[in-house]
C-alpha positions in Angstrom: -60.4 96.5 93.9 -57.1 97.3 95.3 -54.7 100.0 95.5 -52.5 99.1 93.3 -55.1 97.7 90.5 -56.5 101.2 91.1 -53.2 102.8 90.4 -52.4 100.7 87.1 -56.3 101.2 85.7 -55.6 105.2 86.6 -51.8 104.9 84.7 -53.6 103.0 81.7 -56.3 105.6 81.7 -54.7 108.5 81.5 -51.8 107.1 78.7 -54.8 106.0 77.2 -56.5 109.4 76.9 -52.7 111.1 75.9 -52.2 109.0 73.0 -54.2 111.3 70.6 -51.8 114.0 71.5 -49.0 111.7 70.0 -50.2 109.0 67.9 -50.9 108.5 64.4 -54.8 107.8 63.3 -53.5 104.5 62.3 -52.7 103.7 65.8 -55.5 105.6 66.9 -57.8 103.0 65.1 -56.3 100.5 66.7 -56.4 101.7 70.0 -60.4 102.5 69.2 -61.1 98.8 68.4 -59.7 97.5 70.8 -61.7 99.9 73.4 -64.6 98.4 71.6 -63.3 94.7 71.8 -63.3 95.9 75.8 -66.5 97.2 76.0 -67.9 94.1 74.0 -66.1 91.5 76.1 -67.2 93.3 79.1 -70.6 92.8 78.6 -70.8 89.3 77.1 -68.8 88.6 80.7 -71.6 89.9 82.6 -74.5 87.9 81.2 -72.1 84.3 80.6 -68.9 84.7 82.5 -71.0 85.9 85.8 -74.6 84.6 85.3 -73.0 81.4 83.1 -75.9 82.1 80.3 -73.5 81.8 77.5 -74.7 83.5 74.6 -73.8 83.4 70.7 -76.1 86.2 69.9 -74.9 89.4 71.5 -73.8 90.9 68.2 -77.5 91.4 67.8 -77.7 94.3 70.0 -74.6 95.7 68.7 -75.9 96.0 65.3 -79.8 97.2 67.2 -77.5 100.0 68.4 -75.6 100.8 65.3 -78.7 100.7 62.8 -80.5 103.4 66.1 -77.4 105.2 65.7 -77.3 105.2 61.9 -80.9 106.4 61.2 -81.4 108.8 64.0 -78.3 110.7 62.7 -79.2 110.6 59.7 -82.5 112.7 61.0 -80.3 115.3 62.1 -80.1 114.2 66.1 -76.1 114.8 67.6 -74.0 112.0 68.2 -74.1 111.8 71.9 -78.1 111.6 71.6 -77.5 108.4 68.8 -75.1 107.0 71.3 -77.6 107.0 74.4 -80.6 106.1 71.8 -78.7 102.8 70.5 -77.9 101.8 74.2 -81.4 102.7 75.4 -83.2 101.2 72.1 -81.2 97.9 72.5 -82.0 97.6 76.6 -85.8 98.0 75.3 -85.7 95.4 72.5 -83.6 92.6 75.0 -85.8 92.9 77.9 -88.7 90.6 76.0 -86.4 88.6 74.5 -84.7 88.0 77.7 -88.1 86.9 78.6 -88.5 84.3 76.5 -84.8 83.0 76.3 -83.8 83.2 80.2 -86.3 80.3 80.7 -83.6 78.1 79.0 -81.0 76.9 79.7 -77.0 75.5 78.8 -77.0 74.6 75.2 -81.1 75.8 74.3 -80.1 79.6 75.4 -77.0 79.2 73.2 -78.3 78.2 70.1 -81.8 80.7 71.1 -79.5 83.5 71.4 -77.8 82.4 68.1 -81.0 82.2 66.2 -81.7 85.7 67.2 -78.7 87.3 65.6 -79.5 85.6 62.5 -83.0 87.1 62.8 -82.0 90.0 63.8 -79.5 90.6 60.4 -82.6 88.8 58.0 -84.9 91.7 59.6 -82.5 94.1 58.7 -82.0 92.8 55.0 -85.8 92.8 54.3 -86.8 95.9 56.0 -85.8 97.7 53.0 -87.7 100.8 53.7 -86.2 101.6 57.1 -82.4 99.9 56.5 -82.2 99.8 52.6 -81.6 96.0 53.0 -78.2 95.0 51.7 -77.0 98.4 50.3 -76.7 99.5 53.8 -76.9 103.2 55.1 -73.7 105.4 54.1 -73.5 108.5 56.4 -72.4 111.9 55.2 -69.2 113.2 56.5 -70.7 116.2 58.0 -73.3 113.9 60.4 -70.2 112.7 61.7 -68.0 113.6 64.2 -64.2 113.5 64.1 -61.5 110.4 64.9 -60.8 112.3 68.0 -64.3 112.2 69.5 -64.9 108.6 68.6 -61.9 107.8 70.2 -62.8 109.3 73.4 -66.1 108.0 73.1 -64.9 104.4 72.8 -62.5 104.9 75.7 -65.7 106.4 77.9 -67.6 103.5 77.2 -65.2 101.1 77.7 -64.1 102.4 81.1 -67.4 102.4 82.2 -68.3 98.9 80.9 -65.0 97.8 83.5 -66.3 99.7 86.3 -69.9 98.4 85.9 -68.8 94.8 85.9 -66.7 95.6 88.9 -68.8 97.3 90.9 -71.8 94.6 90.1 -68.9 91.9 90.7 -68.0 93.1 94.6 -72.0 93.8 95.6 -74.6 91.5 96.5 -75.8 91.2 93.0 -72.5 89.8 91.4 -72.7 87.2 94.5 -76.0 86.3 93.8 -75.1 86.1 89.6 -72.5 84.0 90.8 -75.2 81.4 92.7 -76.9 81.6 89.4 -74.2 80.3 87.7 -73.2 77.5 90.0 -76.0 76.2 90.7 -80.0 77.9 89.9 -81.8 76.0 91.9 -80.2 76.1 94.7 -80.0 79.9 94.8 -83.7 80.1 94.1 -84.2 77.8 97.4 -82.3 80.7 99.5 -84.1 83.3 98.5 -82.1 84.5 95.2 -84.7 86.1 92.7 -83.2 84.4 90.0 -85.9 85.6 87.4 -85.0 89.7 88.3 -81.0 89.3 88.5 -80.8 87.2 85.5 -83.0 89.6 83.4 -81.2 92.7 84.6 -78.2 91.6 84.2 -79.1 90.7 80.4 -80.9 94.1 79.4 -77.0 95.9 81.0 -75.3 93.3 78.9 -77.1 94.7 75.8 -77.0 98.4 76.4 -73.3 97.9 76.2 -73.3 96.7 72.9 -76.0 98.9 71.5 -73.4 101.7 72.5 -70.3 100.4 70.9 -72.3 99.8 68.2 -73.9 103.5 67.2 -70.3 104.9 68.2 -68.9 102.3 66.3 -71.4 103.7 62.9 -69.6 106.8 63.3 -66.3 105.7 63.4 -67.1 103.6 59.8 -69.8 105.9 58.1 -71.2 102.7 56.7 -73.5 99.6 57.8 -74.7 97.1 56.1 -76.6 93.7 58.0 -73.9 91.4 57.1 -71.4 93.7 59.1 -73.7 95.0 62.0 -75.0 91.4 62.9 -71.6 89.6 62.0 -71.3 86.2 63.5 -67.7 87.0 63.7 -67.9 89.5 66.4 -69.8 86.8 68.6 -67.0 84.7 68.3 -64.3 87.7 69.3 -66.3 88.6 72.2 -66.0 84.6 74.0 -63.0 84.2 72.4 -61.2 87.4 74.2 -63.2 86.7 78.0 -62.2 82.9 78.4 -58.5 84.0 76.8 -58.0 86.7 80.0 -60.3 84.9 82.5 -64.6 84.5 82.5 -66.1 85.8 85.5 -63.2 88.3 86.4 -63.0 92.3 86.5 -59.8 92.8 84.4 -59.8 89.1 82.1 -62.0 90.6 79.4 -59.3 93.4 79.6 -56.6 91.5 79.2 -57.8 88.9 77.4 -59.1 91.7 74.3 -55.7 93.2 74.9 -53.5 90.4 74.3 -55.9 89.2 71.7 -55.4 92.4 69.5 -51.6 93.0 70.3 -51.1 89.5 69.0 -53.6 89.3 65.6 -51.9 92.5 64.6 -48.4 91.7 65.1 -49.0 88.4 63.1 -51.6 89.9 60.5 -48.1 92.0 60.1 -45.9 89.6 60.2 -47.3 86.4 58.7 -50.6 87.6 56.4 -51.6 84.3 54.9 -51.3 82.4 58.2 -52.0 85.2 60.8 -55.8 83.1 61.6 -54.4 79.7 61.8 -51.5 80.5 63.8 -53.8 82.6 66.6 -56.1 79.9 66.6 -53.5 77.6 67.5 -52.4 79.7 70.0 -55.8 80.0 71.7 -56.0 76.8 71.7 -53.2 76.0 73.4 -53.9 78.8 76.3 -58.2 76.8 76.3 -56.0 73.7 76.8 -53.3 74.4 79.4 -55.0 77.4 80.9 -59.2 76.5 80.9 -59.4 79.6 84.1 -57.6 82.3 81.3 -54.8 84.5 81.5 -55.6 85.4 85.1 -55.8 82.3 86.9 -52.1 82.1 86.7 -52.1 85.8 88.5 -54.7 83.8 90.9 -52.5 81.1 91.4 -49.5 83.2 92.3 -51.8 85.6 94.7 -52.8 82.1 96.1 -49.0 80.7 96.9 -47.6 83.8 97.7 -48.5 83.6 101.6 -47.0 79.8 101.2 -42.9 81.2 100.5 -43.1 84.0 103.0 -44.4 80.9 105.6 -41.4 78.5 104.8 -38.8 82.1 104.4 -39.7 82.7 107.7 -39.6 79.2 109.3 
């Protein structure tokens, strides 16, 4: 990472972490999903953008991480302690399923990982005793901690799904994800322990959803299956990487960034159309841009050392 991406991510940061000081809760709100949408995107990018295992099932360990947030609060345990639970609890639960599903591949570890997020919310609606099945689990107020610390939470966990992806992204282990992804056998034949680096890279891609997802319990007060499993929020996850850029640091960033800015300024502006008319535009950035938002900041990196060539002849 650069100096001056370092500088911009530190700027962000710390505007970031005034805005409470100035803001109202409504933009606060906003501000807090789109940390989430961050922290989300971030960790779908590691297991498909960098490995290129894309899944349709992540939501799954977001709404693991929610219900471990939910009930263990409701037992009298403090927030932070729900928060680490939900990411711990939903590491534990994916590493057998990553298992089983890693041994697939393209299109089979898709539709796997699709299958189990509609397990995953049928579980939830039968296991009555534990989850109350479709009523959900409403929290008391006084379990709860303030907009404030939710916020900050969100913000924490965000930053550090960035600097996990980046750090992983500049070692050895992002280059060997990266020979997974272009080409598995291949890496296996120079030595790449394909079977380790894919699995651990799939139980960090679910501890950052399990997280979002009890912090996310707090910031509601309610959960219900149909909302901590939503198929929806798969969807938002792959839509917001490949709109900034899959396999990059800062395209899930941008990507969920521009993403948000946009839905809400059109949910505001045109209410009955606001879906159609993002879809379209997605559509056209999948068409015209298949590398995301950053490859044009690639491209102009790339032909930058081109004009100062012919300036100076």
């Amino acid at each position: 990472m650069s100096v001056r991406q370092l500088a911009v991510a530190a700027a962000l940061v710390a505007a970031a972490a005034a805005l409470p000081l100035v803001a109202s809760e409504y933009h606060q709100s906003f501000m807090l999903q789109l940390f989430m949408m961050v922290a989300l995107a971030q960790a779908w990018n590691l297991i498909s953008g960098m490995t290129g295992y894309v899944s349709f099932g992540h939501a799954a360990f977001f709404g693991i991480g929610a219900y471990a947030g939910a009930l263990l609060l409701q037992y009298g345990f403090p927030w932070w302690l729900a928060v680490v639970k939900g990411a711990l609890i939903a590491a534990a639960v994916s590493a057998p399923i990553g298992l089983l599903t890693l041994r697939l591949r393209g299109p089979y570890f898709a539709i796997a990982m699709l299958g189990l997020n509609e397990v995953a919310r049928i579980v939830a609606t039968l296991w009555v005793d534990l989850t109350r099945g479709g009523s959900g689990i409403s929290l008391s107020p006084a379990l709860l901690p303030g907009l404030s610390v939710n916020y900050y939470t969100m913000l924490l966990l965000a930053i550090a799904a960035t600097a996990l992806v980046a750090w992983i992204h500049r070692g050895r282990f992002g280059l060997e994800l990266r020979a997974i992804r272009e080409d598995e056998g291949a890496a296996e034949m120079v030595g790449v322990n394909t079977v380790r680096n894919k699995l651990s890279a799939f139980v960090l891609s679910a501890a950052i959803p399990g997280a979002v997802g009890a912090v996310f319990v707090m910031y509601t007060s309610y959960l219900n299956p149909s909302s901590a499993f939503a198929a929806s929020l798969n969807i938002q996850m792959i839509v917001m990487v490949m709109f900034g850029g899959t396999g990059t640091v800062w395209g899930p960033v941008l990507g969920a960034g521009i993403v948000m800015l946009v839905r809400e300024f059109l949910w505001a502006q045109f209410p009955a159309l606001h879906l159609a008319l993002l879809g379209a535009m997605l559509l056209v950035v999948v068409l015209f841009l298949p590398g995301g938002v950053m490859s044009v900041f690639a491209r102009r990196k790339r032909m930058r050392p081109e004009v100062i060539t012919r300036e100076s002849r």
